[in-house]
C-alpha positions in Angstrom: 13.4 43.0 8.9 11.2 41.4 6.4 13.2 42.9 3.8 16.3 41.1 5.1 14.1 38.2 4.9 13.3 38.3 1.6 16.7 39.2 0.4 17.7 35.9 2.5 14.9 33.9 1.5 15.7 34.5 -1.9 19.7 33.6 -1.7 18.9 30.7 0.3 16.4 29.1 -2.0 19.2 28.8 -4.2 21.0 25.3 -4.1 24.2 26.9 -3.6 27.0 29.6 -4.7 29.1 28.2 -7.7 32.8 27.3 -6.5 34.4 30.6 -8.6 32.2 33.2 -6.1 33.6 31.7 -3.3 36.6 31.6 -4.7 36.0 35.7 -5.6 34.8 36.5 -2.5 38.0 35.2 0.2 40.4 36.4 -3.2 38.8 40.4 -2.4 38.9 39.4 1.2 42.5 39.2 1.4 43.0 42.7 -0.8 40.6 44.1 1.0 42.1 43.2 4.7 46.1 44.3 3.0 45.0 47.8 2.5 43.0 48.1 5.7 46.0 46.8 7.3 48.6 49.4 5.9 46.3 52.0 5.5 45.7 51.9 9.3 49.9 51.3 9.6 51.0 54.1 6.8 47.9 56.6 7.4 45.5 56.8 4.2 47.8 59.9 2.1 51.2 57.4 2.4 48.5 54.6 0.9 46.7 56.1 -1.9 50.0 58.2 -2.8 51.2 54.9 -3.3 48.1 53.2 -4.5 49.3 51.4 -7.7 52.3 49.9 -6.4 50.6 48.8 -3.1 47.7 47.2 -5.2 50.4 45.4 -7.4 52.5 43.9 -4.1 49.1 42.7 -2.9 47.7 40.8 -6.0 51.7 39.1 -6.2 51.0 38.3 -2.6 47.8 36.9 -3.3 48.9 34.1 -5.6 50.2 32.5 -2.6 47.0 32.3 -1.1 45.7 31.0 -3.9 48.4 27.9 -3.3 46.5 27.6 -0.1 42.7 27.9 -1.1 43.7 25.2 -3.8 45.3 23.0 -2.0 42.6 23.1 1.2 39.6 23.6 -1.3 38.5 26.0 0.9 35.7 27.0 -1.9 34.4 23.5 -2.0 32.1 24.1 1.0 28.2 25.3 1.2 28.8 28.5 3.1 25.2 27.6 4.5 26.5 24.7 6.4 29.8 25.7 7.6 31.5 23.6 10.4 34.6 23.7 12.2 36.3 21.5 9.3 36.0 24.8 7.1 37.0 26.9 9.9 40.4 24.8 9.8 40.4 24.6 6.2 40.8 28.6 6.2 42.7 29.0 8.8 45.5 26.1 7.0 45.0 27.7 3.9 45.8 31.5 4.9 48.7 30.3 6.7 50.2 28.5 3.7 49.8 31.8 1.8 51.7 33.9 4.8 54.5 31.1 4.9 54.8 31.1 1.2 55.1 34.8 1.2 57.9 35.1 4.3 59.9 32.2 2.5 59.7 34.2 -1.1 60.7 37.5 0.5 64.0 35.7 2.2 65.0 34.0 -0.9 63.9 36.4 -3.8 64.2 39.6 -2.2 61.1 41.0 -2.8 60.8 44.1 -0.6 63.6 45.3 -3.5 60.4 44.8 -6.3 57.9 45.6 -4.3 56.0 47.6 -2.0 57.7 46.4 1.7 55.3 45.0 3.9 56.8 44.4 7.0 56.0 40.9 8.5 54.0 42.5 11.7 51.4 43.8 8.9 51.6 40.2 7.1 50.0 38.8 10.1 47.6 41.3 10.8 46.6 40.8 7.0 46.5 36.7 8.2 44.5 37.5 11.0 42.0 39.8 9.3 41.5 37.7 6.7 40.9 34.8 8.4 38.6 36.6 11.1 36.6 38.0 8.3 36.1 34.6 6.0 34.9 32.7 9.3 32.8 35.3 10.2 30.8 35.4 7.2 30.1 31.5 7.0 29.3 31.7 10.8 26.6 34.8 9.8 25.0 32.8 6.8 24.9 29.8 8.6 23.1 31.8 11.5 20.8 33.6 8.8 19.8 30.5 7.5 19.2 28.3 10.8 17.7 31.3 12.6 16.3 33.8 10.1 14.6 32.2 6.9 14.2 28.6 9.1 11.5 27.3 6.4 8.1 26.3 8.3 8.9 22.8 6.7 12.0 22.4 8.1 11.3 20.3 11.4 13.4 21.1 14.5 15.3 17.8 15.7 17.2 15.8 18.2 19.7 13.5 18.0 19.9 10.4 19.8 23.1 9.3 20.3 26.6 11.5 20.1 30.0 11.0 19.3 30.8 9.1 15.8 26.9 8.1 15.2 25.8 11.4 16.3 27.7 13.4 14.3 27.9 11.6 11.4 24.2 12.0 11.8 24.7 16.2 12.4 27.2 16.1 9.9 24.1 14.1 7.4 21.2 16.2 8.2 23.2 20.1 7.6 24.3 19.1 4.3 21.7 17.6 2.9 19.4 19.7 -0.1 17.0 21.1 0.4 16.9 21.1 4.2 14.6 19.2 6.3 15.7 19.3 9.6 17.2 21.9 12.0 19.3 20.4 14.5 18.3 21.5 18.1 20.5 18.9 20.1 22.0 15.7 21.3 20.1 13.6 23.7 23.1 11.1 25.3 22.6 7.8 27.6 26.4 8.7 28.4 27.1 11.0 31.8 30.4 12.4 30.7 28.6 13.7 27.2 25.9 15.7 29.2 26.2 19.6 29.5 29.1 20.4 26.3 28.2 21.4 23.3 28.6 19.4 20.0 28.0 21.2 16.9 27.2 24.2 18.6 24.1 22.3 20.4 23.7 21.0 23.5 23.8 17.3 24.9 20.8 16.6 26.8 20.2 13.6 29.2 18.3 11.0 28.0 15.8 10.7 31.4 12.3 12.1 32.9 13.3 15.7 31.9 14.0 15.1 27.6 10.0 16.0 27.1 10.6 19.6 28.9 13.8 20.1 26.8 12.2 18.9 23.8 9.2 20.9 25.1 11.1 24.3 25.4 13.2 23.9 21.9 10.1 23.6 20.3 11.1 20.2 18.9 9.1 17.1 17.2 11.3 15.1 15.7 13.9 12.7 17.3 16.6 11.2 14.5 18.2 8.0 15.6 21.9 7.7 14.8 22.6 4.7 13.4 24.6 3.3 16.1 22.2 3.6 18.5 19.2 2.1 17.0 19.2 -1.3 18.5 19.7 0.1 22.4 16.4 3.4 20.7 13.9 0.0 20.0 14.8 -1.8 22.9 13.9 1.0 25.5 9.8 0.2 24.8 9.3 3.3 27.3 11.3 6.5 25.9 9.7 4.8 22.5 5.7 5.2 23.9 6.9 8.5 25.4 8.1 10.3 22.5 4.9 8.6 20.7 2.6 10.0 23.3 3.9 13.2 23.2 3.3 13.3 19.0 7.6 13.4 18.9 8.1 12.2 15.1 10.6 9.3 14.7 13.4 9.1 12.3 15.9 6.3 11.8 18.4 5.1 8.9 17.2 2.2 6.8 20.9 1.0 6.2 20.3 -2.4 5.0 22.8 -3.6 7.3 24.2 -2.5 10.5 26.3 0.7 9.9 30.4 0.3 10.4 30.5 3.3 12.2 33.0 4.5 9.3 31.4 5.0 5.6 29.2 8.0 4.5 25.7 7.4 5.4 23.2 9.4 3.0 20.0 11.6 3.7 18.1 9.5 1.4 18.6 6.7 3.8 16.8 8.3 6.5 13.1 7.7 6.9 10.4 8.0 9.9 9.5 5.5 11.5 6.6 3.1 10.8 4.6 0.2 12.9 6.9 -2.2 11.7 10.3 -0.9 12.9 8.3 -0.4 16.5 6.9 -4.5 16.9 9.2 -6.7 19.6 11.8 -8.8 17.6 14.7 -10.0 17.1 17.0 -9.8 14.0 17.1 -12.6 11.4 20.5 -14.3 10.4 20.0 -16.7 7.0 22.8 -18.6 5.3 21.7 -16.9 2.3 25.3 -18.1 0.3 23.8 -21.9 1.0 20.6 -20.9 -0.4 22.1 -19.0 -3.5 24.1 -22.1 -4.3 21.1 -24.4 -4.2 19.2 -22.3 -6.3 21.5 -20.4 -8.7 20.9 -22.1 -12.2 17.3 -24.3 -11.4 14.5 -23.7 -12.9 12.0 -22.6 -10.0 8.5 -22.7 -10.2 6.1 -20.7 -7.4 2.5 -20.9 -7.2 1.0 -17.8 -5.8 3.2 -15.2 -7.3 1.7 -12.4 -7.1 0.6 -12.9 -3.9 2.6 -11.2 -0.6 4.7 -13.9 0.3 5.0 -15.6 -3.6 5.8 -11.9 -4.9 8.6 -11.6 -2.4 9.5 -14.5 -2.9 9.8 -14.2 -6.7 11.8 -10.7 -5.8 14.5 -12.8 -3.9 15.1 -16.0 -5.7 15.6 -13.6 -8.6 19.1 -12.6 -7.0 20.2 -15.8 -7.0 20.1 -16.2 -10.8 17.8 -19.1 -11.2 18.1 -20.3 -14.7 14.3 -19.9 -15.1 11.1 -18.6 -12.9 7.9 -20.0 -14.0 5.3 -17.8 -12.1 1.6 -19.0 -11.6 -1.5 -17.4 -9.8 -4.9 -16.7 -11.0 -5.2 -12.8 -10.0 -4.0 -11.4 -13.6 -3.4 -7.9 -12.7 -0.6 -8.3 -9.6 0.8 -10.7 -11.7 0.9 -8.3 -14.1 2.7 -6.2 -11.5 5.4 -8.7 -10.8 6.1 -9.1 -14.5 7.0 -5.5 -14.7 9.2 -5.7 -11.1 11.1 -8.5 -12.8 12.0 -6.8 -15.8 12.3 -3.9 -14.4 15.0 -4.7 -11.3 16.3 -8.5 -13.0 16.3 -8.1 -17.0 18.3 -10.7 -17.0 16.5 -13.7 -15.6 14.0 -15.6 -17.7 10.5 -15.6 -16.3 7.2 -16.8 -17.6 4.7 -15.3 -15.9 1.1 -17.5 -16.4 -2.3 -16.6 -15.2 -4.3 -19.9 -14.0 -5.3 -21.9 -11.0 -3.6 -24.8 -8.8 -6.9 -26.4 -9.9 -6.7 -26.6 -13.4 -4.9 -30.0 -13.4 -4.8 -30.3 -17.3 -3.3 -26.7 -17.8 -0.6 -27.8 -14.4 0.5 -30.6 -16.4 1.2 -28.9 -19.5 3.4 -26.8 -17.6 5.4 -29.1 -15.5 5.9 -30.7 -18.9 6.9 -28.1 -20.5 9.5 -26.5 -18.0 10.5 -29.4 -15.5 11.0 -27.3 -13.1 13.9 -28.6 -10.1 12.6 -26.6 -7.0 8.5 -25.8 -6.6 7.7 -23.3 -3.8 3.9 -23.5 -3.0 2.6 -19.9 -1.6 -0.7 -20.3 -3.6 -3.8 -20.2 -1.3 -7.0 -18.9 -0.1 -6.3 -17.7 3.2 -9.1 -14.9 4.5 -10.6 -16.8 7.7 -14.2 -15.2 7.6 -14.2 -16.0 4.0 -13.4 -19.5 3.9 -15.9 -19.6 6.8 -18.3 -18.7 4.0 -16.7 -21.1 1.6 -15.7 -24.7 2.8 -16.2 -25.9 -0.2 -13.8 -23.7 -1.9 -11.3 -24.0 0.5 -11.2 -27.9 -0.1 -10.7 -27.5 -3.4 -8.3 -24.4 -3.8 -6.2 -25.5 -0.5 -6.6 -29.0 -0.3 -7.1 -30.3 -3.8 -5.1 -27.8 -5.1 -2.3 -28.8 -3.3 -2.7 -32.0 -4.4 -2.4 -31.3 -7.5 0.8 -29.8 -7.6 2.4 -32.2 -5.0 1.6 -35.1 -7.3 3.2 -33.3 -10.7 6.0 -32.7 -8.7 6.5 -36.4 -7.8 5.7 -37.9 -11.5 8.2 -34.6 -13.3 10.6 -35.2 -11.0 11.2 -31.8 -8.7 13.8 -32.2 -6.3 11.7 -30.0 -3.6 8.7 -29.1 -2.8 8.2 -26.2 0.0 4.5 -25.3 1.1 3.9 -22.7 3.1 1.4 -23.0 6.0 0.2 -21.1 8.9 0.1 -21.4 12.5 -3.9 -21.4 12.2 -3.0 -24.9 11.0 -2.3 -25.9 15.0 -5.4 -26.8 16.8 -7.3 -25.2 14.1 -10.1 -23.4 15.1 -11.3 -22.1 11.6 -12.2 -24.0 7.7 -9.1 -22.2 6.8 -7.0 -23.6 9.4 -7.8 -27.3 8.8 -7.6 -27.1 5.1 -3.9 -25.9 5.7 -3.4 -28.6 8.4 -5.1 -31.7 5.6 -2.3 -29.9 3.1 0.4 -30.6 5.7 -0.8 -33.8 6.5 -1.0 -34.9 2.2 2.3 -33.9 2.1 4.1 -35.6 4.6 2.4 -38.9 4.0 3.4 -38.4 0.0 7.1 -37.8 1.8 6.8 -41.1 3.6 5.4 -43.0 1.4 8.3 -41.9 -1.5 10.7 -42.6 1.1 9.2 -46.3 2.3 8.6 -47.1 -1.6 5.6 -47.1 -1.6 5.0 -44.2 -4.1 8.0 -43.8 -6.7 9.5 -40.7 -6.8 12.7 -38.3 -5.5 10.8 -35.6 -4.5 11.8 -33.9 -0.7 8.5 -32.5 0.8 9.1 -29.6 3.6 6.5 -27.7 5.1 7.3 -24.0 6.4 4.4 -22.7 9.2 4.4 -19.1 10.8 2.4 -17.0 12.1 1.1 -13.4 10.7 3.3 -11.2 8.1 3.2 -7.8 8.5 1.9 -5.4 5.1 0.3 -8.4 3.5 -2.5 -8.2 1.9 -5.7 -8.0 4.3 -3.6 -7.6 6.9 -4.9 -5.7 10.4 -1.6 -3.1 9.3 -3.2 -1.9 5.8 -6.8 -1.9 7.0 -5.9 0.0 10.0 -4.1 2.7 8.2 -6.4 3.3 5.7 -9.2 3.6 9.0 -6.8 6.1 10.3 -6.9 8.3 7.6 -10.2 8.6 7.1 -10.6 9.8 10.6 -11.6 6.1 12.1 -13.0 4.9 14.1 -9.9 1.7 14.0 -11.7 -1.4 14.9 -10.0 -4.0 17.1 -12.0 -7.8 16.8 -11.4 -8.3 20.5 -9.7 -6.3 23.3 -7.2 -8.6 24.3 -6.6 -10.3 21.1 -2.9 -11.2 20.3 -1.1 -12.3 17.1 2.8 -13.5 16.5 3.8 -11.0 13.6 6.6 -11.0 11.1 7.9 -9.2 8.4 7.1 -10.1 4.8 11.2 -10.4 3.9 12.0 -12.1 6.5 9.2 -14.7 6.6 10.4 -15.2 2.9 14.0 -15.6 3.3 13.8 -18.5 6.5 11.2 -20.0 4.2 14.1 -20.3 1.5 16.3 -21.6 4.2 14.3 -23.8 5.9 12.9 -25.0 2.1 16.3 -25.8 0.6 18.1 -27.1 3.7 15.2 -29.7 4.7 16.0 -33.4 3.8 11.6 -34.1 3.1 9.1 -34.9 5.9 9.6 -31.9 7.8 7.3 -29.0 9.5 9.2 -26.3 9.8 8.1 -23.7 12.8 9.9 -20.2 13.1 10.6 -18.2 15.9 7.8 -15.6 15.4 9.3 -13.6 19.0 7.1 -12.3 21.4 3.0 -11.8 20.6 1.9 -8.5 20.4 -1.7 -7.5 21.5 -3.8 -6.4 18.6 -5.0 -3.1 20.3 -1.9 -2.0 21.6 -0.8 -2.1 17.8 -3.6 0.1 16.8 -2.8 2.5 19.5 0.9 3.2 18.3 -0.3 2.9 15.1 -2.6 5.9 15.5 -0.1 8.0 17.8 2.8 7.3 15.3 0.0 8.9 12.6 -0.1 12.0 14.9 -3.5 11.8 14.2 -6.0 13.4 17.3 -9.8 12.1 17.9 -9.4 8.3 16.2 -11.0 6.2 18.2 -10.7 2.1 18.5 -13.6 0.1 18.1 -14.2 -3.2 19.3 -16.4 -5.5 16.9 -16.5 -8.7 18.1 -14.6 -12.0 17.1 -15.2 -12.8 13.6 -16.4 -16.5 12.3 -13.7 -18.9 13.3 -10.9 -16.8 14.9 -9.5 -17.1 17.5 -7.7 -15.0 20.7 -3.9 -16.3 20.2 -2.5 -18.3 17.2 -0.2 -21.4 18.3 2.8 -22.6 16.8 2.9 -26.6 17.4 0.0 -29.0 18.3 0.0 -29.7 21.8 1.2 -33.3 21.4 3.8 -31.9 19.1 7.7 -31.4 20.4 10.4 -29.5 18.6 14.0 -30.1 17.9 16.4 -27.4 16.8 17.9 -27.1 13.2 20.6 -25.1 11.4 18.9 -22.0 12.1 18.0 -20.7 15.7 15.1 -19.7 14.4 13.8 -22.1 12.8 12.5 -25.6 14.7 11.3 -28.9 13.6 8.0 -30.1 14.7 7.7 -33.5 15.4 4.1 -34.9 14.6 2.5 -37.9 14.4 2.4 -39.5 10.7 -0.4 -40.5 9.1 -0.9 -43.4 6.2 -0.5 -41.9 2.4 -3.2 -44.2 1.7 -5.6 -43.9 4.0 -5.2 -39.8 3.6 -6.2 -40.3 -0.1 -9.0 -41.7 0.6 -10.2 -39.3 3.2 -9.5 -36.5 0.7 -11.0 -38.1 -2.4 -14.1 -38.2 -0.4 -13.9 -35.1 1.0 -13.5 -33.6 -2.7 -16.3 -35.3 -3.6 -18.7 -33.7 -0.6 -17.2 -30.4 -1.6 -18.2 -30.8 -5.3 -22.1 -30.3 -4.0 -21.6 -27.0 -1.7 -23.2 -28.4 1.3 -21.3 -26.6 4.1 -22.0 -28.5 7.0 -21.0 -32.1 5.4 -17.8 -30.5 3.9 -16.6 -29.4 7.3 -17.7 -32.3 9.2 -15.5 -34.5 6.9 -12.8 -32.4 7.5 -13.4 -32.2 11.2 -13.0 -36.1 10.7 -9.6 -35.9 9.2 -8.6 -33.5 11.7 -9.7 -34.6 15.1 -8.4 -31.7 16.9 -10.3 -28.9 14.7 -13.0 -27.4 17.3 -14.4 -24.2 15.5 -14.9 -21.2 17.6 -17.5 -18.5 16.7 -18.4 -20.3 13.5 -21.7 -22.1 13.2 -20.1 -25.2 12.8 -19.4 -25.4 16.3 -22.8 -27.3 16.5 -20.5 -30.4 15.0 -18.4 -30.4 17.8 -20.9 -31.3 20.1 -22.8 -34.0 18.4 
């Protein structure tokens, strides 16, 4: 036996026979099942008397098989990963060689030429043939599932059957080298339950899938495509198959799956956190937003950041005539200079290393590209550090934003999109406020350009949303990274709960909401449904597979809070051109009396004394109460 093994291993670490052994093989086949077939109907003496003659009539013969292997490429196939297809395939193809044969013996008198091989032998020669080519796919394909199965080969179910299903099946057996072994279906669908598809059977999806899974040895479930929404939706099979250490795999199609084109290997991937979080999909009129943008010259602070860098990657498909890319952190910007020319060649991009702050070095570069659209990502944004750092918070936040708000108005920029944060909202943190003061600058500049009080043309919209998953700092990186070293995870808070949303999609309603805003607005997107910080870490470690990780719980950190809000609680919302996307409706403050407030508050910040930087900006925003932070002290005087 281990012989056989090796011989097998051996052939089947091979990628696969060339088409001409194939083609060798089924040619001896049908010589080989002809003089079976009349030695066994003439006796062996009448066949080897005649030996010549009958080997001659058969190789004639067999050019009309060779009509049929050509014209059902019956070579074509991996005899590995036979199906039924090939099965047909042969079974067409030998029966266009006997057909050819019986019409070319009534027409061309053959039996005169030849040996004469009466038609009861043809089709025992049709039958033999075809019983022995099917035969030996069905044994190599049984050698190599059952045999040589490679230890890294994982033993799977499918969810979903019919077209999805075995597309999926179809996917999975051709694919090189192999990774998974297919075990069977698993069907929400009564009449599928108890056949046999692909010579596996269809299990019920119910109470009972663990103990099938169980007794096939299986750990890995493969979503067909066409099932995925109804696989994410059912929160319970998805925490049972987690539970149980069942490894996930869907397609990462791009777009939902007709049902109809090929869908590749490659495509499939296992799950991760991010495909498991509560949401629905995104819709974005992204032809409006390539319109607007296609041919300006763009400029985005924060670059190389995880919402700027993102953005950078899709404004680039939009052919902007120009991106002019600014952050201070030299070596990810770096990094997105090489993404740009490596994926868009094509678009000019000056990639410049400074801060928002450096008003001198901002004007020379407003004057120097004019740039029609300014999306403002750039920003200090680590609660607990800012806690540490009011003073630099007012200047990189507030004064920063400043800064490229007023260049905007006095070079002319048609828009100006900021991007906030839902810790703006009843802030409880430095960081929060800062971000609320930004909003606050900005939509007084709005009104005041609009009123005419300030000149200018510039449209100022402000986009605020909650958490985005991957980002830097994020709980999603840190918690991985605690995983693999064995944990222990640590959770701030046990029932601690955060709106979450994926980087790309974040990015593209911030394009939407950006270009499609008239000036003055807040923009709040639909973040979907909270999810609780500890329950993330728990699927988080089961989706690892990893055993003994425990979650620790630290304690709130300096300024946070247990839930994030989305609008002020004197704040209403009206609906836009995007479901998804709302319009809060705040109060407006005077341009003037917010430059004041801010010059002053710059000025306080200039001398690093903590408590009279955030009390200042406790005074601009009267509903910033800190939590956990020692500045809670200036909430009660």
């Amino acid at each position: 036996m281990d012989f056989i093994r090796k011989i097998a291993s051996w052939y089947f670490s091979k990628q696969a026979l060339p088409y001409w052994c194939v083609l060798v093989y089924d040619t001896l086949v049908v010589l080989i099942s002809g003089l079976v077939c009349l030695t066994l109907d003439h006796g062996v003496h009448a066949t080897l008397s005649h030996f010549l003659p009958v080997v001659c009539t058969l190789g004639v013969y067999l050019l009309f098989f060779l009509v049929g292997f050509r014209v059902m490429r019956t070579y074509s196939g991996v005899l590995r990963y036979s199906s039924f297809a090939d099965v047909y395939r042969i079974g067409v193809a030998n029966l266009i060689g006997i057909t050819g044969i019986l019409i070319a013996r009534w027409f061309l008198a053959f039996d005169k030429v030849f040996v004469p091989i009466r038609s009861k032998e043809l089709i025992f020669i049709f039958l033999m043939a075809t019983a022995i080519m099917v035969a030996t796919r069905v044994l190599m394909k049984v050698i190599f599932e059952k045999v040589i199965e490679d230890k890294n080969v994982r033993r799977a179910f499918i969810y979903g059957v019919k077209e999805g299903g075995i597309a999926l099946a179809k996917t999975i057996r051709m694919e090189m080298p192999t990774r998974f072994s297919l075990q069977g279906f698993v069907s929400d669908e009564s009449d599928m339950i108890g056949h046999v598809l692909q010579g596996v059977d269809v299990y019920r999806n119910d109470e009972h899938l663990q103990k099938h899974m169980e007794a096939k040895h299986v750990k890995t479930l493969l979503v067909s495509p066409l099932k995925q929404d109804d696989f994410f939706r059912n929160q319970k099979m998805v925490d049972a198959l987690l539970e149980a250490g069942v490894g996930i795999y869907t397609f990462d199609l791009g777009q939902k799956w007709d049902g109809h084109s090929d869908i590749n290997a490659s495509q499939l991937k296992e799950v991760q956190i991010e495909d498991l979080l509560p949401r629905n999909e995104i819709e974005v009129d992204l032809k409006a937003v390539e319109a607007l943008l296609s041919g300006a010259d763009i400029l985005i602070t924060g670059s190389a950041g995880s919402i700027g860098s993102e953005m950078v990657h899709q404004i680039a498909q939009f052919a902007p005539a120009r991106l002019i890319l600014v952050d201070e952190a030299e070596t990810p910007q770096h990094d997105v200079r090489l993404m740009l020319k490596r994926e868009f060649p094509e678009v000019e991009a000056v990639t410049i290393v400074t801060s928002i702050t450096n008003e001198s070095r901002m004007e020379n570069i407003f004057r120097t590209y004019r740039p029609k659209y300014v999306f403002h990502a750039a920003a200090y944004k680590h609660v607990p550090m800012m806690e540490d750092n009011p003073s630099e918070a007012v200047l990189n936040n507030i004064q920063g934003t400043r800064v490229i708000a007023d260049l905007s108005v006095k070079y002319g920029v048609k828009k100006f999109v900021m991007v906030s944060t839902d810790k703006a909202v009843n802030p409880t943190n430095v960081m929060g406020c800062s971000k609320r003061i930004c909003e606050i600058y900005c939509q007084s500049l709005n009104k005041a350009i609009v009123e005419g009080a300030v000149t200018g043309e510039t449209q100022f919209v402000t986009t605020r949303f909650g958490n985005v998953l991957g980002s830097n700092g994020s709980v999603i990186p840190l918690f991985r990274e605690q995983i693999k070293n064995g944990g222990p995870v640590t959770v701030t808070h046990p029932d601690i709960i955060r709106y979450f949303m994926l980087i790309p999609e974040a990015c593209k309603l911030v394009l939407e909401a950006g270009t499609m805003g008239k000036g003055g607005e807040i923009f709040v997107f639909d973040m979907g449904q909270p999810v609780k910080i500890a329950e993330l870490a728990r699927r988080m470690i089961r989706l690892s597979g990893a055993t003994g990780v425990d979650i620790q719980f630290t304690g709130l950190r300096d300024g946070e809070k247990l839930y994030e809000e989305v609008l002020n609680d004197e704040e209403i919302t009206k609906p836009t051109f995007n479901k998804k996307i709302k319009i809060a409706q705040v109060r407006e403050y005077d341009y003037a009396d917010v430059c004041r407030d801010i010059d002053a508050l710059v000025a306080t910040s200039l001398h690093y004394d903590n408590m009279e930087t955030v009390r200042q900006m406790k005074q601009i925003v009267p509903e910033y109460k800190s939590q956990h932070s020692v500045y809670e002290v200036l909430d009660k005087k």
